[in-house]
N, C-alpha and C positions, 0 to 999 in steps of 0.2 A: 504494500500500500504506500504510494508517493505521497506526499505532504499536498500536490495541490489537489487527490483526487479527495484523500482524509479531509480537506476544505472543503469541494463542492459537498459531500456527503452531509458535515457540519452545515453547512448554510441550508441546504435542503429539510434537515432537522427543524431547523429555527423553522423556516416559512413553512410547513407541511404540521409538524407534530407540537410546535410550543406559537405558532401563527402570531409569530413575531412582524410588527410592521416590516411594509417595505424598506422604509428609512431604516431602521433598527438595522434590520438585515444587509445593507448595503455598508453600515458604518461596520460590521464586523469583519465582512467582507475586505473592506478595506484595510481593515487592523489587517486582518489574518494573509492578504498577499504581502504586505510589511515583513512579515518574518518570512516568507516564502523566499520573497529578493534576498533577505538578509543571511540565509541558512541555504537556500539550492531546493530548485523542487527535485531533484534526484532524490534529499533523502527521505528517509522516512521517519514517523514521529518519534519510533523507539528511539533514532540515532543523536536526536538532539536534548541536548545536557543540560545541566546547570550552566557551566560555563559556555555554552552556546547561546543563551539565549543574554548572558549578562552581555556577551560580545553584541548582540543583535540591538540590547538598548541602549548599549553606548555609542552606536550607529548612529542608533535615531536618535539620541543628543547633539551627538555633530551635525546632523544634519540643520537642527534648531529648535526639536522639535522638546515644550517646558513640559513642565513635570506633572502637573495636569496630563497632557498629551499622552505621556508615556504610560503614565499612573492606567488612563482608560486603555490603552494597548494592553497594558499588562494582565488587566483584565479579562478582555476578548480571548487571551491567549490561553487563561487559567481555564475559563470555561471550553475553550475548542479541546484541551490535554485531557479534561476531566471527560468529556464525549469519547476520546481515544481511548482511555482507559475504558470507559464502560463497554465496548467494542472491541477489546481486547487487542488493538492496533499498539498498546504501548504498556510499561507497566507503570510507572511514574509519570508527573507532571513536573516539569521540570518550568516552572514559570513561578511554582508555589517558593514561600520564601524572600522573594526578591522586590523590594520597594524602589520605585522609582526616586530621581533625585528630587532635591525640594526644588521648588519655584519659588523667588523671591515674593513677599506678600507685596501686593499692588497697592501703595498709597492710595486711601480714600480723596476724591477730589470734591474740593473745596471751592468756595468763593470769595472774593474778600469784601473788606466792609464797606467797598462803594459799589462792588458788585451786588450786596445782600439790598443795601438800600435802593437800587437803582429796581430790583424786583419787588420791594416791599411797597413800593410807589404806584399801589394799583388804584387810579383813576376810574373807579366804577361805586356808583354810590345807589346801586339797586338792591336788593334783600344778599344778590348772590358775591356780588362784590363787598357787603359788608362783612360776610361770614367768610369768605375766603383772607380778607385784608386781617381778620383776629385767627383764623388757622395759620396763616403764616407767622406771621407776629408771633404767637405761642408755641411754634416749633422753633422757631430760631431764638425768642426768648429763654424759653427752658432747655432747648437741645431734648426735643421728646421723637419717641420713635412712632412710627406712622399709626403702629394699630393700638399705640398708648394714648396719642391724640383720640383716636376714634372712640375708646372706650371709655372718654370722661362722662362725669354725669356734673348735672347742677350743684348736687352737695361737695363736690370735689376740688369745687373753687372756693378760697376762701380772700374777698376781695378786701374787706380791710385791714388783713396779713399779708396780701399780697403773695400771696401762696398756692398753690394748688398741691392734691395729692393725685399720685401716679401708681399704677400696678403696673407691674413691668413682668419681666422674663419669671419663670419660677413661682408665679404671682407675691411676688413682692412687692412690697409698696414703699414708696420714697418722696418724702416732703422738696418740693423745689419752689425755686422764687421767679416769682414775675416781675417784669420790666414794666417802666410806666407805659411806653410804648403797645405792649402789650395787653396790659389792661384797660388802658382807653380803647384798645378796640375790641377787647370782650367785653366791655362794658356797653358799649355802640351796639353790639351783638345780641347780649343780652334783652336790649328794649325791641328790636329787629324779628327777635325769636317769640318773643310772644305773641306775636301776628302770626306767625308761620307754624305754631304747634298746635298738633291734632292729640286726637287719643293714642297713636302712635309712637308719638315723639315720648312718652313716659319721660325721665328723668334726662336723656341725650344730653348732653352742652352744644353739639352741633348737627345740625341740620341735615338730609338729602331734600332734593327737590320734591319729594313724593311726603315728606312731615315727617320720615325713620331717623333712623340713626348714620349718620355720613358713611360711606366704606374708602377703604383705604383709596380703592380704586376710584376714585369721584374726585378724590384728592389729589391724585398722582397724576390724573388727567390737566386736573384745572392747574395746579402748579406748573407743567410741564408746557402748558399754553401762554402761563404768563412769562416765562419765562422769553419766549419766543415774542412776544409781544414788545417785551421790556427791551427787546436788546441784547441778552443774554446768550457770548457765545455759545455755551457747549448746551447740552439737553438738562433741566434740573428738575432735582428727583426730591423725594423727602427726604432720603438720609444724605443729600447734600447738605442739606439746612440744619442736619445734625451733626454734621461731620467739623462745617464752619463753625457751627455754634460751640463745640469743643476747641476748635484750634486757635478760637480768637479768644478764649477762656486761659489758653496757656500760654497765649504770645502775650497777655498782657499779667498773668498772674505767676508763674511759672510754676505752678501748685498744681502737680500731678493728682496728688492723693483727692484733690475738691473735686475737677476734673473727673474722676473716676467715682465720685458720689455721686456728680449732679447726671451723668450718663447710667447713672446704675449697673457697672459693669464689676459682674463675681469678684473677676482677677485683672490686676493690675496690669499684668502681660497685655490684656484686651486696648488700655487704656495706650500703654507703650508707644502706640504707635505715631499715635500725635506729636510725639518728642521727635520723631522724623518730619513732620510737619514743619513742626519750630524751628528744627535747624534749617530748612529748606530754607525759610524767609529770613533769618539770620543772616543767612549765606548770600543772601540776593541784595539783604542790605549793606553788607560785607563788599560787596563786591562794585555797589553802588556808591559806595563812601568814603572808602583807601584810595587815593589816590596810585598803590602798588602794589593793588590787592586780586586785579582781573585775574583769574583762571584761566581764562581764553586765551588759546595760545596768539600773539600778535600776528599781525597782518607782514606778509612778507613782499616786498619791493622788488622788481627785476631793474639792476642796476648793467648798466651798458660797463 
């Protein structure tokens, strides 16, 4: 049994006996001619080893492929060995064992704070522009996560503490502070919402257009529009507004551990990341303000 016919057989499996999508089956397919090119279809499954296949994904590293990428190869590969064995084409899988390399974590992207206000400047003074101008307000004020916004209620504001209460991950609850900015437009919100709740609305703090409870996705919509409207290069999402609302927490406070309350995150490690944030704009200001301090390698002259 050759490695590519052990493949067709495997792919046949998928779409016939486990009616795995066509996409599904096409991305396995793909993984699984990867190690084909990488090993030789001469051989066969028995012949390929541990160290055959570590050789195959260090292949596909040079080629460029990150650890994500590999991680899902490595995958495909586990379950096409594990078909072999059951089929008795092999006696081992030789794929078990082996983790892929790490991928560097992707900086959360950010806005700065003439970017935040340049989208916080929503020009709409109808029911739905007032409820959206105090959603945003109160996500980049407290730094809250999307489905923590949606799940407030009326008792959860407490407006002459300036406070609200949040359930977060794990249902944990955690006292945060609001911005005046913020509260004048929950407060605007507030008189807005009594016109617009039914028997529906029970306890909500914010609105859908139908008198329920907002969904995240109503949110991620309208945000993503004003965003586009305002001027806003890249696309903005909710956990943009939370991502800023921590980086400009620590660019001006440099208090990790506050940072990591007001986001309510377990572990610190989570929070960490933002100190890559910090030094980024450090860096930029570093580099804006030494006169000897550019990084960039200088501009070279063709001299006769």
């Amino acid at each position: 049994m050759k490695i590519e016919d052990a493949i067709d057989q495997f792919l046949h499996h998928l779409r016939t006996e486990r009616q795995l999508s066509h996409h599904t089956v096409d991305n396995y397919a793909r993984d699984l001619n990867k190690l084909a090119e990488a090993v030789g279809t001469d051989f066969d499954p028995n012949q390929i080893d541990n160290l055959g296949m570590r050789h195959a994904m260090a292949g596909l590293h040079r080629q460029g492929l990150n650890g994500r990428s590999i991680q899902r190869w490595l995958s495909a590969i586990r379950s096409f060995f594990r078909f072999c064995i059951r089929q008795h084409w092999c006696k081992h899988n030789p794929a078990e064992g082996l983790r892929a390399p790490k991928s560097p974590k992707a900086l959360p992207k950010t806005m700065d704070v003439d970017e935040i206000s340049q989208l916080l400047d929503i020009r709409r003074d109808d029911w739905i522009g007032i409820r959206d101008r105090a959603v945003l307000e109160l996500m980049y004020s407290s730094g809250l996560r999307i489905g923590e916004l949606c799940s407030l209620d009326l008792f959860d504001l407490d407006m002459a503490d300036a406070s609200l209460r949040v359930t977060g991950k794990g249902n944990k609850t955690r006292e945060l502070p609001m911005g005046k900015k913020a509260i004048a437009a929950v407060r605007l919100w507030l008189k807005t919402r009594e016109e617009r709740a039914v028997q529906k609305s029970g306890q909500a703090l914010f609105l859908g257009a139908r008198g329920g409870r907002i969904t995240p996705r109503t949110i991620q919509k309208q945000l993503a529009g004003y965003g586009l409207s305002q001027g806003i290069n890249s696309r903005v999402t909710p956990h943009m507004l939370r991502h800023s609302f921590a980086s400009h927490i620590l660019e001006s406070s440099g208090d990790l551990r506050a940072v990591q309350e007001l986001l309510g995150h377990a572990n610190i490690s989570t929070t960490q990341i933002y100190t890559h944030l910090d030094y980024q704009h450090l860096a930029k200001t570093y580099d804006r303000a030494h006169p000897r301090a550019s990084r960039r390698p200088p501009k070279t002259t063709n001299e006769d």
